[in-house]
C-alpha positions in Angstrom: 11.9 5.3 5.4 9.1 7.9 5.9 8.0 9.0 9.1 4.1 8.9 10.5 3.9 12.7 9.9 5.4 12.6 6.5 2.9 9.6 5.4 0.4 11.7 6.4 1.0 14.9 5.0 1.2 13.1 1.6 -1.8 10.6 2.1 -4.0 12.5 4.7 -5.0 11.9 8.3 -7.7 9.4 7.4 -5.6 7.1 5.7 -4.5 3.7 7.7 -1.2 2.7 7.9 1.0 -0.6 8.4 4.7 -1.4 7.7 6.1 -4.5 6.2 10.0 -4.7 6.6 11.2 -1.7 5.2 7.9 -1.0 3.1 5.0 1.6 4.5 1.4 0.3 3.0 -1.3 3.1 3.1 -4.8 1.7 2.8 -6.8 4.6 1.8 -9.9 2.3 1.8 -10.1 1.9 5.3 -10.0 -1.8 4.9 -11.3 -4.0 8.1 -8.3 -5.4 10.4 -8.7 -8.9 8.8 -7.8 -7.1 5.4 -5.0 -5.1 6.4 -3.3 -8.6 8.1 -4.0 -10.5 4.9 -2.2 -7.5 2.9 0.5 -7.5 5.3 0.9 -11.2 5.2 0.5 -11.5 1.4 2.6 -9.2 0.3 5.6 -10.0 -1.7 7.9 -7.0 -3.0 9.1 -9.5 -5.5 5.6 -10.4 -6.8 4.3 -6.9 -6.8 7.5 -4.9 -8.7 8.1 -6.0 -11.8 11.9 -6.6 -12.1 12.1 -5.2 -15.8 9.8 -1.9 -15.3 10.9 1.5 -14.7 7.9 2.5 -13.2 7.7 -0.4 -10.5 11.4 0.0 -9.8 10.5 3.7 -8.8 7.9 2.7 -6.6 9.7 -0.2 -5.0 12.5 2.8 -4.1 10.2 4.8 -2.9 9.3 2.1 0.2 5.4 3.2 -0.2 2.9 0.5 -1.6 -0.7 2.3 -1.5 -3.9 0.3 -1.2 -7.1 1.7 -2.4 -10.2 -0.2 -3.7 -12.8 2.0 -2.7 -11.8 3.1 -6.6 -14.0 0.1 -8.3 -17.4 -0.9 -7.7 -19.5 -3.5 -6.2 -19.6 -5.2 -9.4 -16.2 -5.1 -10.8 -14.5 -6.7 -8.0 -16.7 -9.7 -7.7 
């Protein structure tokens, strides 16, 4: 599992962080405290990693799930 420091140094100071059982979630959109519980509450690693991808298997390994919607706009999300 990766450390505070090591989080940060990959995802920078700013981001917010929360564990889930052996999974770190970074929320680089500095989501309010009622999002960050209803992340932590929804998330399943056996909804979110696709048993037959490569790609999700790599992450899943990994332990690090990152957050960040800041990446679409008002619009496209409602």
């Amino acid at each position: 599992m990766f450390s505070k420091k090591d989080i940060r140094a990959l995802y920078g100071k700013t981001a917010v962080i929360s564990r889930k059982g052996a999974f770190v979630l970074v929320h680089l959109d500095h989501p309010s405290a009622a999002t960050i519980r209803r992340r932590k509450r929804e998330f399943d690693p056996l909804q979110v990693f696709c048993a037959d991808c490569p790609l999700c298997q790599l992450l899943k390994e990994s332990g690090v799930l990152v957050y960040d919607d800041s990446i679409f706009s008002v619009d496209e999300v409602e």
